[in-house]
N, C-alpha and C positions, 0 to 999 in steps of 0.2 A: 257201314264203316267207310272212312273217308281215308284217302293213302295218298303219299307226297308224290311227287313228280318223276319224269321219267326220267331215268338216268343213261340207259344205254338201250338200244338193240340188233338185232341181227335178220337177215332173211336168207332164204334159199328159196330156187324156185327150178321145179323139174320140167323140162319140156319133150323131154324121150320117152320113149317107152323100157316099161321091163314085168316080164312074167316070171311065174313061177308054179310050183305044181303045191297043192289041197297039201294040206299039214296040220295039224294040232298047235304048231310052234309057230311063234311069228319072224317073217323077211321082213331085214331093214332094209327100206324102199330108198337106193340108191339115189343120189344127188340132193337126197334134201336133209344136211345137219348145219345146223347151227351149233357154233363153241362160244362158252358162255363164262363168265364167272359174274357173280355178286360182289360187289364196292363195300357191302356191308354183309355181315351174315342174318340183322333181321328184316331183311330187304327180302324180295318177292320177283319170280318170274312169272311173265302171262305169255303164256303158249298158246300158241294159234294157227292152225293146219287148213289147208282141204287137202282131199286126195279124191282123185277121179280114177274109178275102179271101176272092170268088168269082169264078166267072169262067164262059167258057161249056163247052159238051163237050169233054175228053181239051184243053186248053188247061194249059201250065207257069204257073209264076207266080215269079218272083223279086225279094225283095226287101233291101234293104238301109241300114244303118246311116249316118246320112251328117255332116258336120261342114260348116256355113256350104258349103249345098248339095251339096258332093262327098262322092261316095262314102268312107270312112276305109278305105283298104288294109290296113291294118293288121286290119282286123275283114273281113275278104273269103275265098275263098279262094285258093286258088293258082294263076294263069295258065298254061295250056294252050293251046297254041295260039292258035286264034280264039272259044275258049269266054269266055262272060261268067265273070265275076264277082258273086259274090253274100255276103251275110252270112246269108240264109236263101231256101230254095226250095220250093215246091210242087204236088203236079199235082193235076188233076181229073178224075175220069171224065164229070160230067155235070154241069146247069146247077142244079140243086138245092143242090149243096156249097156251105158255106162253113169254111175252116181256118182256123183258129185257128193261126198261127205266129208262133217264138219268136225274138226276136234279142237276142244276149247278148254283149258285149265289154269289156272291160277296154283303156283307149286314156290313153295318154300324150302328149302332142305336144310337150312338153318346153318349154312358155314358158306366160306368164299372160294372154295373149288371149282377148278372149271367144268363146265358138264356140254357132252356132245348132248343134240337134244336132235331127235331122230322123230320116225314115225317106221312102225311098224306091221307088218299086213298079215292075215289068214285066211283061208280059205278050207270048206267042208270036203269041197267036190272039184273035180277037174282041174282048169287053170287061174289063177288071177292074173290078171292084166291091171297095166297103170298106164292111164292117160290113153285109154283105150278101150272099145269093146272089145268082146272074144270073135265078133264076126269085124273083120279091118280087111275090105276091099280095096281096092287103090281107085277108086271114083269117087264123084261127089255127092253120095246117097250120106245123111245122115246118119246114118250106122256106123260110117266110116270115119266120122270126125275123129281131129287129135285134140285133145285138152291138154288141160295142166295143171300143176298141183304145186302147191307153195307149203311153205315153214318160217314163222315170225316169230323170234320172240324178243320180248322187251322185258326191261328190269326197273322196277318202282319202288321209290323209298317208301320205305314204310312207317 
């Protein structure tokens, strides 16, 4: 399918850090929203995230796309059971890592409201950290690096 041209967008980009403790429920990951509205209501938002997460030993990490704080189903994936829902997921073996992951959607909601567009995190076990590993010495061993983590979204006619 071939779609018209850009009409607007927005960025955020995190250069701090922020933790939080293992939860079932997702933290919206401070400093990065973008506010939005559509020009038309059958126009189209393209979402597009990294977030650099650590966390502690053999600990998941899930995160996800979110629209005026709720998760967007439409960018998730498919309910199973009693499984979460995610728009992206990762594990770690040790407290050293930190991933670099990708969340990428294309989302419609069909009206011209403005919507905060967030990302939001989880974690099984212990801590998550962002733009961080769980081990953050103050030298310059790679382990130690700081990252960063952006939010883009753009708006396409359709």
């Amino acid at each position: 399918t071939q779609h018209g041209p850009l009409l607007n967008f927005g960025s955020a980009t995190k250069t701090g850090t922020q933790s939080f403790a293992a939860s079932s429920s997702f933290t919206t990951i401070s400093g990065m929203s973008v506010s939005m509205a559509l020009q038309h209501s059958n126009n189209y938002f393209l979402i597009m995230a990294q977030l650099t997460i650590g966390c502690n030993s053999a600990t998941s990490v899930i995160a996800a796309l979110q629209a005026n704080d709720a998760r967007i189903d439409a960018l998730r994936g498919a309910s199973a059971g009693n499984r979460l829902r995610s728009t992206s997921r990762s594990s770690q073996d040790n407290q050293y890592e930190a991933h670099t992951i990708p969340l990428i959607g294309m989302y419609s909601p069909g009206n011209t409201n403005t919507y905060a567009f967030t990302v939001g995190g989880a974690t099984n076990a212990g801590t998550f950290y962002v733009n961080q590993s769980a081990t953050s010495n103050n030298d310059t061993s790679r382990d130690s690096t700081r990252a960063f983590s952006s939010i883009q979204v753009f708006e396409f006619h359709s």
